[in-house]
Every structure is written in C-alpha cells, then in structure tokens.
N, CA, C and O atoms as a CHARMM CRD file, in Angstrom:
* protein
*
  232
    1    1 UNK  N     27.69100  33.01500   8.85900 PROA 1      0.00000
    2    1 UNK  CA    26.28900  33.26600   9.15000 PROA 1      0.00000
    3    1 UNK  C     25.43300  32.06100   8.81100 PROA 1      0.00000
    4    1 UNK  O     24.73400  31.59500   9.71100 PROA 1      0.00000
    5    2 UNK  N     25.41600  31.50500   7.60100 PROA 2      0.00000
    6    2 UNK  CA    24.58500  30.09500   7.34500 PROA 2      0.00000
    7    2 UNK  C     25.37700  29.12900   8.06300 PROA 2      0.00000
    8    2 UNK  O     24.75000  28.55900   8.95600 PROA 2      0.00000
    9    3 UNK  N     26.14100  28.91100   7.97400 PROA 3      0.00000
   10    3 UNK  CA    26.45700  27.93600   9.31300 PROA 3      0.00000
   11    3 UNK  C     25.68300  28.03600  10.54800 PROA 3      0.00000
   12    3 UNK  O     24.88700  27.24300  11.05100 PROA 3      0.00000
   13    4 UNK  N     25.99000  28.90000  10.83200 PROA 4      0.00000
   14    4 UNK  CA    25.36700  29.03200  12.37400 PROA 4      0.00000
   15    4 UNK  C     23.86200  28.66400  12.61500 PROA 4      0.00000
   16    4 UNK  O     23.32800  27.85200  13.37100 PROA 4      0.00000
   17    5 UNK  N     23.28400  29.71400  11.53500 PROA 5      0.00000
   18    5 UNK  CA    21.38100  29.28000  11.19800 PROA 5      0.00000
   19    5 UNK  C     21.49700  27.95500  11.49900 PROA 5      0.00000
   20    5 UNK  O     20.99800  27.50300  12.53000 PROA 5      0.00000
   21    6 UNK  N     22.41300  26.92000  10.31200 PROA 6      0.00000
   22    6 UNK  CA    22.29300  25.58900   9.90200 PROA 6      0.00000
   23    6 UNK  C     22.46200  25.01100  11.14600 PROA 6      0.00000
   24    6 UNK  O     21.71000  24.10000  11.49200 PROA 6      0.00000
   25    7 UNK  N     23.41300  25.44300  11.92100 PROA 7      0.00000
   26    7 UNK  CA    23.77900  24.39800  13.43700 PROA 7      0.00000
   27    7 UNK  C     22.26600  24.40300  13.92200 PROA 7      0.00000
   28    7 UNK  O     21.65200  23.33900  13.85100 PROA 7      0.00000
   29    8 UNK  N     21.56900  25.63800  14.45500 PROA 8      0.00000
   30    8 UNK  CA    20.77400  25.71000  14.80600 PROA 8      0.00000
   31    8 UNK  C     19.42500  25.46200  14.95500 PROA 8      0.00000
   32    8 UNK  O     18.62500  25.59200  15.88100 PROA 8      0.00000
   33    9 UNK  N     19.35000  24.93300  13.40400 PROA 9      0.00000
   34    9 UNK  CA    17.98500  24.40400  12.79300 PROA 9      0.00000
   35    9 UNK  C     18.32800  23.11700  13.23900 PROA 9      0.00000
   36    9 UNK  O     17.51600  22.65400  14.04000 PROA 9      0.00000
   37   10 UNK  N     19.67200  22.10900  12.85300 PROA 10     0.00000
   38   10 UNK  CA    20.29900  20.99400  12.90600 PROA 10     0.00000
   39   10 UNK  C     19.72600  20.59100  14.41200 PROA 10     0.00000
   40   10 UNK  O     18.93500  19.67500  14.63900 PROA 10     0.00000
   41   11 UNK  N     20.27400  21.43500  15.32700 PROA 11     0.00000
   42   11 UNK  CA    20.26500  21.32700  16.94200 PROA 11     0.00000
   43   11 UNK  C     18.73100  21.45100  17.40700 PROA 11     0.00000
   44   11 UNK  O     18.44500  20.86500  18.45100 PROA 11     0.00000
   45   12 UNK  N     17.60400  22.23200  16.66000 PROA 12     0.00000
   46   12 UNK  CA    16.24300  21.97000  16.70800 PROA 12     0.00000
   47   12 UNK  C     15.94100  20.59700  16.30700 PROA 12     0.00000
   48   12 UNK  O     15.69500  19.61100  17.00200 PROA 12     0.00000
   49   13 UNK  N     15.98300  20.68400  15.54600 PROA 13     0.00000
   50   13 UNK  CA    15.35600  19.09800  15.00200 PROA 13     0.00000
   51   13 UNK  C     15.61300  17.54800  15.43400 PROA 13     0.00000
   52   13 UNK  O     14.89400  16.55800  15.56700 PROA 13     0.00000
   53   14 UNK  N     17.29300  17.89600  15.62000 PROA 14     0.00000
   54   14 UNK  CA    17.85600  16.92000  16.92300 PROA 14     0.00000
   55   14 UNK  C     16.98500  16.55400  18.07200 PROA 14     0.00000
   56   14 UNK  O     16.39100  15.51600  18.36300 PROA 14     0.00000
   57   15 UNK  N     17.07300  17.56300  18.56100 PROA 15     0.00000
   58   15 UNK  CA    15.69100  17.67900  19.97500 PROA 15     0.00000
   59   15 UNK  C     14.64000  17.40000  20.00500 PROA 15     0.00000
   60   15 UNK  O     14.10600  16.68400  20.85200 PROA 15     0.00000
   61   16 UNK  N     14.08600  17.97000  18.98100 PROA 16     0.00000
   62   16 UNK  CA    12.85600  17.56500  18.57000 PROA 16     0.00000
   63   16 UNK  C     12.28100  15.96300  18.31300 PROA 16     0.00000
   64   16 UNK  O     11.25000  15.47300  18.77200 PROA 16     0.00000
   65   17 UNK  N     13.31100  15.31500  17.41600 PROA 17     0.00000
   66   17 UNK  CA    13.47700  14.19300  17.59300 PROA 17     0.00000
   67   17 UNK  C     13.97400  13.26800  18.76900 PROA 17     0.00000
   68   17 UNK  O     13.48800  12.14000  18.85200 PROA 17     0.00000
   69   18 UNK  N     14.67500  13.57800  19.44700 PROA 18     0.00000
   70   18 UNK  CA    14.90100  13.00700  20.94500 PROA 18     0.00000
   71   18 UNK  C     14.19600  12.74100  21.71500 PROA 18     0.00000
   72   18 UNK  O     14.24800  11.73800  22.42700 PROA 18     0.00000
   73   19 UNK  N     12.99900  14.00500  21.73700 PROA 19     0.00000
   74   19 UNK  CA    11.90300  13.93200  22.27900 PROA 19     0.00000
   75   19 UNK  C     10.85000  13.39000  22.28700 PROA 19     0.00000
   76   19 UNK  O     10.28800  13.07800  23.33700 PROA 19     0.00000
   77   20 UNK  N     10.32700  13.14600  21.02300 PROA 20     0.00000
   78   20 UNK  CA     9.24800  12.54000  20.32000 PROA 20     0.00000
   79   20 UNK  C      9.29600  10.96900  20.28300 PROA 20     0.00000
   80   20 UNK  O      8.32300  10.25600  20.52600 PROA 20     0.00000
   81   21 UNK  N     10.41600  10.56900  19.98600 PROA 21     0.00000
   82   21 UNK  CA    10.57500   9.49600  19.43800 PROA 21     0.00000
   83   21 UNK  C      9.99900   8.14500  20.98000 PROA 21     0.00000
   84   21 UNK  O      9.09700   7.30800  20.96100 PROA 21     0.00000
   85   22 UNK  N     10.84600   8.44400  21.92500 PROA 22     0.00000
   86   22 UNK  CA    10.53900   7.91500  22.89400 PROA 22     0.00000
   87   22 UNK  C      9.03800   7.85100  23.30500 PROA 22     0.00000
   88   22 UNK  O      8.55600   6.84900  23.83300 PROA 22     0.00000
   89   23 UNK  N      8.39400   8.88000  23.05600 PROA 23     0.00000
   90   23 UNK  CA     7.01600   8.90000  23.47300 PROA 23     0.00000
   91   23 UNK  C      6.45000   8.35100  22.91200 PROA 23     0.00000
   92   23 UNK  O      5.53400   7.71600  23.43500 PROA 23     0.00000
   93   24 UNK  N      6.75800   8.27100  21.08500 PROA 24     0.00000
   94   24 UNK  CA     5.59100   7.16600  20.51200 PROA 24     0.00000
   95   24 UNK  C      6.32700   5.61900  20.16900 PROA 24     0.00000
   96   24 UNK  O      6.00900   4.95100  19.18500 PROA 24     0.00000
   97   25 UNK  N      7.36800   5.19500  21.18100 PROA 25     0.00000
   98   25 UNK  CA     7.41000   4.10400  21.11600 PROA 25     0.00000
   99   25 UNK  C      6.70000   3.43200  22.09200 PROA 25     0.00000
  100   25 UNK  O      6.05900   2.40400  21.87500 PROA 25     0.00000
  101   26 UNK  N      6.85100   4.29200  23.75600 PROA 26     0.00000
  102   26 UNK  CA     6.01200   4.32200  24.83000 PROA 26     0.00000
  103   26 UNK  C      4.43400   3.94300  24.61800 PROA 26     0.00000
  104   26 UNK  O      3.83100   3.08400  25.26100 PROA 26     0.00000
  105   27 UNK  N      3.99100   4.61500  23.76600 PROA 27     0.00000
  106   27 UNK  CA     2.44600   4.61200  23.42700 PROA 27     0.00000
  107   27 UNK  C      1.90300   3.77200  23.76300 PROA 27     0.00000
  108   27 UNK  O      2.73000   2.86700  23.64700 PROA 27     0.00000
  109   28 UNK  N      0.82200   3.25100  24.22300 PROA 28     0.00000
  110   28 UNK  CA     0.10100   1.94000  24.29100 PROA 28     0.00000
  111   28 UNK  C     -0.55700   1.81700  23.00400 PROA 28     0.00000
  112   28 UNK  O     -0.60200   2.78700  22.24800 PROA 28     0.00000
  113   29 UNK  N     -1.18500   0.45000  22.62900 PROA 29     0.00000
  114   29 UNK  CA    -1.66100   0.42500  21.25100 PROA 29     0.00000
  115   29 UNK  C     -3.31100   0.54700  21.67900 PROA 29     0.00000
  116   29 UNK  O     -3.80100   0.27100  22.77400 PROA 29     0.00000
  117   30 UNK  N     -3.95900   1.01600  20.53900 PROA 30     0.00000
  118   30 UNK  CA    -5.19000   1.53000  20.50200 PROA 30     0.00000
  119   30 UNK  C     -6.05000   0.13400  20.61000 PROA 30     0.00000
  120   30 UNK  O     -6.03400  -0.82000  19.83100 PROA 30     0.00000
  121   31 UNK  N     -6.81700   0.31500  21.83600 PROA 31     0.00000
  122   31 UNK  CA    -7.78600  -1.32700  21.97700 PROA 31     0.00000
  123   31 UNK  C     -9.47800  -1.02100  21.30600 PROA 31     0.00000
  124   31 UNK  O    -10.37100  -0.31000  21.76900 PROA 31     0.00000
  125   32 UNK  N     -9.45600  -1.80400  20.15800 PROA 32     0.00000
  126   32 UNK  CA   -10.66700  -1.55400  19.53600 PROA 32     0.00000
  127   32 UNK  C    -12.19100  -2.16000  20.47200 PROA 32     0.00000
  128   32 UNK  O    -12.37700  -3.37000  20.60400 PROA 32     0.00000
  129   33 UNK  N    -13.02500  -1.27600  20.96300 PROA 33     0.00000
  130   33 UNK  CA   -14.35800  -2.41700  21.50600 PROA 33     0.00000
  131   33 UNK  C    -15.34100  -2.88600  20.20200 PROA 33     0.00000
  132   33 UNK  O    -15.78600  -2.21400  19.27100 PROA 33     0.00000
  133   34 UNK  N    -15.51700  -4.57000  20.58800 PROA 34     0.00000
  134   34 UNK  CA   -16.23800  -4.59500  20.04100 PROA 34     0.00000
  135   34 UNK  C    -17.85200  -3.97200  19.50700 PROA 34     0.00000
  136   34 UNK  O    -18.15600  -3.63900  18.36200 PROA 34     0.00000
  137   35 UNK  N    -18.59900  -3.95400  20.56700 PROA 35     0.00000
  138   35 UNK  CA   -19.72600  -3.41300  20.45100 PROA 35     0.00000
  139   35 UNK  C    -19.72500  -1.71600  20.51000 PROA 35     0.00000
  140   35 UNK  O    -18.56500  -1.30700  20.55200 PROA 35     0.00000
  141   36 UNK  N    -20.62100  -0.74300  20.52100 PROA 36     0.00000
  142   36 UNK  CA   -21.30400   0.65200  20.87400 PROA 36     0.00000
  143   36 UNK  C    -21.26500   0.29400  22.09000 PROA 36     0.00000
  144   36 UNK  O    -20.30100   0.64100  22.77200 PROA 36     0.00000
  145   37 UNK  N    -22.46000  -0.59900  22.72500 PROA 37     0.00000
  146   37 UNK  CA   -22.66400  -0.28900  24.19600 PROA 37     0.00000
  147   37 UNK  C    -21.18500  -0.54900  25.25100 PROA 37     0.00000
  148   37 UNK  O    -20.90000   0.12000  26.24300 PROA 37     0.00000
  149   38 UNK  N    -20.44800  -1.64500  24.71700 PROA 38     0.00000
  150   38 UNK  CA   -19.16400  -1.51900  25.37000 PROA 38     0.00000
  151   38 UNK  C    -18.02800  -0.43400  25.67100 PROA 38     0.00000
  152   38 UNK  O    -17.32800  -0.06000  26.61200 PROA 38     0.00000
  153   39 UNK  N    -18.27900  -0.12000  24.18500 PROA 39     0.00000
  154   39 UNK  CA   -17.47500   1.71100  23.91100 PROA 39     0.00000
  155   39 UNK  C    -17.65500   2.24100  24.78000 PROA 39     0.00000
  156   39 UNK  O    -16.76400   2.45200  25.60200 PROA 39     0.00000
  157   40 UNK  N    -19.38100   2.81900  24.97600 PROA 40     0.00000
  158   40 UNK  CA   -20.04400   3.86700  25.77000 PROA 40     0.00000
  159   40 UNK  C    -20.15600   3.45100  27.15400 PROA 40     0.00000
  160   40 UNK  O    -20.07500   4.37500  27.96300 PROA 40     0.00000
  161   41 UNK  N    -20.33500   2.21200  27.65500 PROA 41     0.00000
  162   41 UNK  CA   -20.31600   2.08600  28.85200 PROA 41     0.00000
  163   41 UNK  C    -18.24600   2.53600  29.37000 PROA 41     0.00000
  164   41 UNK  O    -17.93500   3.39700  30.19300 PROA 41     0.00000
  165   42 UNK  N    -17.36100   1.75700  28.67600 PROA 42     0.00000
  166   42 UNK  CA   -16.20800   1.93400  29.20700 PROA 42     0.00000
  167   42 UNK  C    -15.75800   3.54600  29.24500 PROA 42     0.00000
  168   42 UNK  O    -15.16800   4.04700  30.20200 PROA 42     0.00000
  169   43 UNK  N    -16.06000   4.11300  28.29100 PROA 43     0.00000
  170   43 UNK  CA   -16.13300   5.90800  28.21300 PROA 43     0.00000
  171   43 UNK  C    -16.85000   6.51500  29.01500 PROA 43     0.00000
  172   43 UNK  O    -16.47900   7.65600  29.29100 PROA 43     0.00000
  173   44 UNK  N    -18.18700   5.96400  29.71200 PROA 44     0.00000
  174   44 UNK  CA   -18.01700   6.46300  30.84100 PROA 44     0.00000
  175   44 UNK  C    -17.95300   6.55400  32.27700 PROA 44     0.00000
  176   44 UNK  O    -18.27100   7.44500  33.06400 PROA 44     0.00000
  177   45 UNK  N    -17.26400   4.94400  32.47300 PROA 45     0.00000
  178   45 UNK  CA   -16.31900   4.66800  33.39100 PROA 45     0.00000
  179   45 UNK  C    -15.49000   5.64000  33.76600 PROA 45     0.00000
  180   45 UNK  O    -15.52100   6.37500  34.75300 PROA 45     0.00000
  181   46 UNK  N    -14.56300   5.54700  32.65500 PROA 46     0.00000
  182   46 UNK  CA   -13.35300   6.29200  32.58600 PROA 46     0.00000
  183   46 UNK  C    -13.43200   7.90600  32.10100 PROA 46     0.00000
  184   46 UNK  O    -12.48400   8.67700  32.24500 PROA 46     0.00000
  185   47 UNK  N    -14.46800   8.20900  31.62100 PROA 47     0.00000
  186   47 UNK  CA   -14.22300   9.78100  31.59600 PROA 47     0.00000
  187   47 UNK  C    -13.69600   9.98400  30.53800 PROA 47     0.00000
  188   47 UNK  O    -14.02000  11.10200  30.13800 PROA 47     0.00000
  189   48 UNK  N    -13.11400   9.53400  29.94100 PROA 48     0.00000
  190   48 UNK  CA   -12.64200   9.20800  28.87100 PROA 48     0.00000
  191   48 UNK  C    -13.23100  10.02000  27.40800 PROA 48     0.00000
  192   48 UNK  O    -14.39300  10.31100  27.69100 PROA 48     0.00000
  193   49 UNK  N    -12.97800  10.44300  26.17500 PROA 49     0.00000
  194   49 UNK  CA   -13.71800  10.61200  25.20300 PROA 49     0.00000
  195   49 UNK  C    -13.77100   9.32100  23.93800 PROA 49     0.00000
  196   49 UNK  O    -12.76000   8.67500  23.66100 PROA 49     0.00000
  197   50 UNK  N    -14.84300   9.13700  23.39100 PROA 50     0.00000
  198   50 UNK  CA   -14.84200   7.73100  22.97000 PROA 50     0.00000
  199   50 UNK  C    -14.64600   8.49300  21.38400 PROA 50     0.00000
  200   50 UNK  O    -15.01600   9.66500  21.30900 PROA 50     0.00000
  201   51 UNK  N    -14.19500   7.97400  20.40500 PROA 51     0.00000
  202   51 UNK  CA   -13.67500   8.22000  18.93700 PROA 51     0.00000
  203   51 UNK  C    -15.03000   6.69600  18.23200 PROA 51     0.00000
  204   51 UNK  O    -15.39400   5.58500  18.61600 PROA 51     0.00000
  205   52 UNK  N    -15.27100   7.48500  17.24000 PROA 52     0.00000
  206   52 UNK  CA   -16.11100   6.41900  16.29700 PROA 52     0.00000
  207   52 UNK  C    -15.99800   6.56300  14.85600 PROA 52     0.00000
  208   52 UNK  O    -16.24000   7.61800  14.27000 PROA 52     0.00000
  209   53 UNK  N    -15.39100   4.80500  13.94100 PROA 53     0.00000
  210   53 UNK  CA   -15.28300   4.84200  12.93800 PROA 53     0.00000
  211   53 UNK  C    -16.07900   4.15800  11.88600 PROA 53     0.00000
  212   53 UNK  O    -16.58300   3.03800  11.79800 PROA 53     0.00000
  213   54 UNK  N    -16.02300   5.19200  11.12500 PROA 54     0.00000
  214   54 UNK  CA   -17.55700   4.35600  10.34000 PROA 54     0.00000
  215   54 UNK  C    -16.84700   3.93100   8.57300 PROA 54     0.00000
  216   54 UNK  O    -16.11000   4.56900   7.82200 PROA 54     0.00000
  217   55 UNK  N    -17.25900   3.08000   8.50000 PROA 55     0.00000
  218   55 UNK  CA   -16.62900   2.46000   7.10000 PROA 55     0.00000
  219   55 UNK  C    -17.56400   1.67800   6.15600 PROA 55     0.00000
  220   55 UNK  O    -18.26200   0.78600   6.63800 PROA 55     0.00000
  221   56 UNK  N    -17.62500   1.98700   4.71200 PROA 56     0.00000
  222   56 UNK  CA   -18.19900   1.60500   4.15500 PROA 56     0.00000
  223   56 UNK  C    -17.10600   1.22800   2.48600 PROA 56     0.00000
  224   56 UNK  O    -15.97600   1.62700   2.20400 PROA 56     0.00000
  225   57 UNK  N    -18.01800   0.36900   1.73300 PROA 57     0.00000
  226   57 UNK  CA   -17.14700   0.22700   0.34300 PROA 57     0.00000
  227   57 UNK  C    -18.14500   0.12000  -1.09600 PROA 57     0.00000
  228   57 UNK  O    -18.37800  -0.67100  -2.01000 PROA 57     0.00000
  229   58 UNK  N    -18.51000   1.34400  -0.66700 PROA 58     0.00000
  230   58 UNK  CA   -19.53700   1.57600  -2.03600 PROA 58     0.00000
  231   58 UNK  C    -19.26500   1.46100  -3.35600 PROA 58     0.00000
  232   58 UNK  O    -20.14600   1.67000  -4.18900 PROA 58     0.00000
C-alpha cells in the first residue's frame, strides 16, 4: 500500500517537474523601462498590464 501512494506521489512530481521546468527556462527576461511615461505609453500599445516598483532605504 505505501509503495504504491509513494510511486504515485513520485510519478506526480516527476511531471510536474517536466513540465515546469521547460517553461521557465523558455521565459523571456523581464525588460525594465526607464521612465513612467515609457511604461505607460508601451502598456498601452500593447494592452498589456504595467507592474510598478517602488523602493526606498530609510
């Protein structure tokens, strides 16, 4: 009986990994814009949703 579970979890995770892995090597890398207005103009070119990071070191 634990064998079998074990194959099974084994044989999930296998897959799981098979799957994944390829896709985030595939990935393209994330292109930072310099400016806001560049962001917002290329976001909505493309339709796209634009992400914004704000950083500080208080």
């Amino acid at each position: 009986m634990f064998n079998s579970v074990f194959r099974r979890i084994s044989l999930g995770v296998l897959l799981l990994m098979v799957g994944t892995v390829p896709v985030l090597i595939a990935s393209d890398e994330i292109k930072w814009e310099k400016t806001l207005e560049d962001s917002l103009t290329k976001a909505e070119k493309t339709g796209k949703p634009m992400m914004m990071d704000f950083y500080t070191d208080w």
